[in-house]
N, C-alpha and C positions, 0 to 999 in steps of 0.2 A: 340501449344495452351495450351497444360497441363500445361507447365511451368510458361505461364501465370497466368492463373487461381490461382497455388502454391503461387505464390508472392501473388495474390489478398486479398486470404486466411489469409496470411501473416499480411499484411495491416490491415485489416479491424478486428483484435480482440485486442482492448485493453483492458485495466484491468476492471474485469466484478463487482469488490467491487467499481469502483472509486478511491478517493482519498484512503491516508491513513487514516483508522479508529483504532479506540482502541482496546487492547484487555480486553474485559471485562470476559472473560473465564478462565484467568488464576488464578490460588491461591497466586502469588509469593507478597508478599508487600517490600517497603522497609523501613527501619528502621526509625523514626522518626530524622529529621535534628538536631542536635544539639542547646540544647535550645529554640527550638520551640516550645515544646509542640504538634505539630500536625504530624500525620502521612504522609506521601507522600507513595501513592499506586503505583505498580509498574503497575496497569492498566491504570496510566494515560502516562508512559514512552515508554511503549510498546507497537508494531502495532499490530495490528490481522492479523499475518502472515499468516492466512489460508484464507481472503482474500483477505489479499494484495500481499502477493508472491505469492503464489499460482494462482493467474489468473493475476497477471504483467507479461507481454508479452507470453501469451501462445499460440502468434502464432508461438511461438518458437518449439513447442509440434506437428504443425498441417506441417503431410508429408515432403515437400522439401522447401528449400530455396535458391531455385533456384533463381537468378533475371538475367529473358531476357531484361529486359532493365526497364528504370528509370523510378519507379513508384509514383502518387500523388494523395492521399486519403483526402476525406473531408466528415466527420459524424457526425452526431448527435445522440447519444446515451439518454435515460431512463433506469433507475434502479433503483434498492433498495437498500442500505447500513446500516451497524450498525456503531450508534457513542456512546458515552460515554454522558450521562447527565453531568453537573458541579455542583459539589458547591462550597465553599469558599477555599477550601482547597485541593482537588482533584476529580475525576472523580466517580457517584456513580451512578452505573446502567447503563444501556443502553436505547437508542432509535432506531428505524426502520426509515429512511428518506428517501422520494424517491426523486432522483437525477437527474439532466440534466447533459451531459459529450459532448459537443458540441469539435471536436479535427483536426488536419491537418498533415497529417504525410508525409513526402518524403523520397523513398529510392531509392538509385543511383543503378545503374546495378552492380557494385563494389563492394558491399555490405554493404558501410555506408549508413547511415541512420538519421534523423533527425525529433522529431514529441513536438506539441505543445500541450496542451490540457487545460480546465477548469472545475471546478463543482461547477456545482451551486444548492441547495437547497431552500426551505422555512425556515425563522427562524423568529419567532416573526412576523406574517404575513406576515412578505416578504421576494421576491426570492433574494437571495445573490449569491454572488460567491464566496465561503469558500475556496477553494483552486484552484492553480494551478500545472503546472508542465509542466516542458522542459526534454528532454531524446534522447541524444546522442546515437548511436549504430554502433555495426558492427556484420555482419552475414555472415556466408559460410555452402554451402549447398554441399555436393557430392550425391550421387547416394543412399548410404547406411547408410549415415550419415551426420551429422548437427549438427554447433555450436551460439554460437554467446555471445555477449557483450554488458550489458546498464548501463547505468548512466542515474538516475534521481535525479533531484534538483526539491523539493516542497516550494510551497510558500503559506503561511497558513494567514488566517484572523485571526486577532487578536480579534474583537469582535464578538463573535458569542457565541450563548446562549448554545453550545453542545461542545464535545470537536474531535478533527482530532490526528492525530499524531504526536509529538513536532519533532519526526526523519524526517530530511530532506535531508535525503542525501541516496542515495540506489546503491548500485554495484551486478548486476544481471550476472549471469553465468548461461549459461544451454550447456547441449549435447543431443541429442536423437542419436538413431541407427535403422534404417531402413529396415534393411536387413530382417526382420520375419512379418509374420501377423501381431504380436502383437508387437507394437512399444514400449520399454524402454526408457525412459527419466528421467536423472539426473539436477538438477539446486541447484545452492549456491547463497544465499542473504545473500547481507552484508549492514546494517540498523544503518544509526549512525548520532550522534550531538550532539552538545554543548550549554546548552541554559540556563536559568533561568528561573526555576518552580515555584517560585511565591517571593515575598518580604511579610514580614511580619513584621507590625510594632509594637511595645511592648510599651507603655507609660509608666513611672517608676514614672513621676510626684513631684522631687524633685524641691521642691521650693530654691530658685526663678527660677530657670533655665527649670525647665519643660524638663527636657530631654527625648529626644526620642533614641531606637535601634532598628536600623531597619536591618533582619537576610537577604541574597538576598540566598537562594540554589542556587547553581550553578551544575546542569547534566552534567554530560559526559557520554553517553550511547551507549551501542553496544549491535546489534542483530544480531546472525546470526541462519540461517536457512538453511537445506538442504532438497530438496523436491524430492520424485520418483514417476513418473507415468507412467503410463501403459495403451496404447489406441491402436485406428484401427480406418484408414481414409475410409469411404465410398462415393464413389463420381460416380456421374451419371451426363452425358451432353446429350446437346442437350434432354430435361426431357419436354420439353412445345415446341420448337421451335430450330433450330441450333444454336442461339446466348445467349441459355442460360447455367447455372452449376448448381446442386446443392452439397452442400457435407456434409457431418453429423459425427461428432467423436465423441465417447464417452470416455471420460477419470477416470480411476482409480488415486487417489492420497492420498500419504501420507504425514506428515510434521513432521520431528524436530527440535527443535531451543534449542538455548542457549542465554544466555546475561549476558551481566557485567554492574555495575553502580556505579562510581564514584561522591559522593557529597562536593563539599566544600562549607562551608557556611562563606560570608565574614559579618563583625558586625560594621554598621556605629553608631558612637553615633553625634545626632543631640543636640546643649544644645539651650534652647530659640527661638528655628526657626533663628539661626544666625550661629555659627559658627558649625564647622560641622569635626571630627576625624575620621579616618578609623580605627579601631582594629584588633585584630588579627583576621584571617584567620583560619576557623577549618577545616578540612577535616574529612570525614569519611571514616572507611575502605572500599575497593571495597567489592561490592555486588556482586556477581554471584550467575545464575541461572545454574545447568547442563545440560547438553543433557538432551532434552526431548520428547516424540515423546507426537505432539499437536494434532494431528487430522488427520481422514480418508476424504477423500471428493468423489466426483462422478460428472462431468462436461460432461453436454450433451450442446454441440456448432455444431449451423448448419449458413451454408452461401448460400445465392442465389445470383447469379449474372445472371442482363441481360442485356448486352451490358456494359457501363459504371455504370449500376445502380446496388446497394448492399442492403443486409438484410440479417441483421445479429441477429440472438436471440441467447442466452444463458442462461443456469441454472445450476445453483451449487447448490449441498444440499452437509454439513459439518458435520460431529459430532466430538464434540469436547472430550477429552479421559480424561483431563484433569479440566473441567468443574466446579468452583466454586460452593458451595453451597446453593441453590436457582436461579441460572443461568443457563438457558433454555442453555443444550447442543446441541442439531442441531436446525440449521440454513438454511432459505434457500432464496439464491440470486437469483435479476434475473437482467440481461440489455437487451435491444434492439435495435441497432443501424440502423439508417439506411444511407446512403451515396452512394458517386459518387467519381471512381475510373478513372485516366486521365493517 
């Protein structure tokens, strides 16, 4: 029955930030795009690894992963998340939004794994669904230790008055070790994409031609991140009646990251709204951030299950070590899920 309950655990915590949001706490910018004139902030390139890796898939974190046999979750989550305000040209401040994260997840006895998810917020009086996201896995659990593997692909709205993460692509690695009261766990993120940060058009206004150049950035950017934490599973059954669980883990965490960012900027010249040249191609040098350690956190996550039925609450509080100037250093998250386990 333990081993049940292990997997349920398993199941029922997904990432307690949501989608990806920005990081608005870091200091790093990068350099203005060639010929633009306008700066491009690296808070608008960069996620909020502390929390988005950091509570992307921390039932990785919670005891065993074990799976007695093939499990099917279906939840509906509420939370709070921080995003990035916009303006014309980058990302400037943050907001607080509370979230729906409505999700469906399946995991084979085997240990792959397959789960769907959405969020949706309020924007401009109405509730949207600003992102999505799909996420492959695989997991093995033994007696003393536990690994596992995920891939998530994001899929972002493009109109939406707040800014998400332009990184859509995520390779999650974690291990814990078992063996001591106090459980160790190591995880690497790896955070990356190729997009276009905005087009900017320049009018030059030679007559007769009225020419236009219009500059596109082009990102290539990579984050990665390695996280350690340090928890203790408390679990009590049969707490109300034989067909219930509860169980309660408190987790210690810290984070470092790095990143690199590649721009090149391609230069169309438009003459008269008619015919239309491609120019040369700029690149800027790569941008790198080094190791840096971003933030301490403290994650208290509890699960009740009674028969098929779950509740799930969680809270993160962050401080950020790193913390721009005028930027509120801790933070504190929360979700509540609740759902039905088959």
């Amino acid at each position: 029955m333990r081993a049940a309950y292990i997997l349920i655990l398993c199941v029922v915590m997904p990432t307690l930030a949501g989608a990806q949001v920005v990081d608005t706490a870091r200091r790093d910018t990068i350099p203005p795009a060639v010929d633009t004139g306008r700066q491009i902030t690296a808070a608008y390139v960069d996620s909020l690894m502390s929390d988005d890796s950091l509570m992307k898939d921390l039932s990785a974190f919670i005891d065993s992963l074990s799976r007695p046999k093939t499990l099917l979750a279906i939840e509906l989550g509420v939370g709070n998340g921080f995003f990035t305000t916009k303006s014309a040209t980058a990302a400037t401040g943050y907001t607080t939004k509370t979230f729906l994260n409505p999700s469906v997840s399946y995991l084979h006895k085997s240990g792959f794994g397959i789960s769907a998810a959405a969020y949706a917020t309020e924007d401009q009086g109405m509730w949207t669904v600003y992102q999505g996201a799909i996420t492959p896995s695989f997991d093995i659990g033994r007696r003393h230790w536990a690994a596992g593997i995920s891939y998530t692909r994001y899929f972002n709205k493009d109109s939406i008055s707040f800014g998400v993460s332009p990184l859509r692509n995520d390779v999650y690695l974690y291990g814990v070790f078992k063996k001591y009261w106090l459980e160790p766990g190591l995880a690497f993120d790896w955070t990356f994409d190729m997009y276009q940060l905005e087009t900017i058009i320049q009018p030059t206004a030679y007559p007769p031609n009225n020419r236009l150049d219009t500059f596109a950035n082009n990102i290539y950017a990579h984050v990665f991140a390695g996280i350690f934490t340090l928890q203790h599973d408390f679990e009590w059954f049969g707490l109300f009646n034989k067909n219930d669980h509860f169980a309660f883990t408190p987790t210690l965490m810290t984070l470092a990251d790095a990143s690199n960012y590649n721009i090149s900027v391609s230069r169309v010249q438009k003459d008269g709204g008619k015919s239309k040249s491609k120019l040369q191609a700029l690149r800027e040098p790569k941008q790198t951030t080094p190791v840096t350690f971003e933030s301490i956190s403290a994650l208290l996550n509890g699960v009740y299950t009674y028969k098929h039925f779950l509740i799930s609450p969680q809270v993160l509080a962050t401080y950020f070590l790193n913390a721009s100037t005028g930027v509120q250093p801790f933070r504190v998250s929360y979700l509540f899920n609740i759902g039905l386990v088959f």
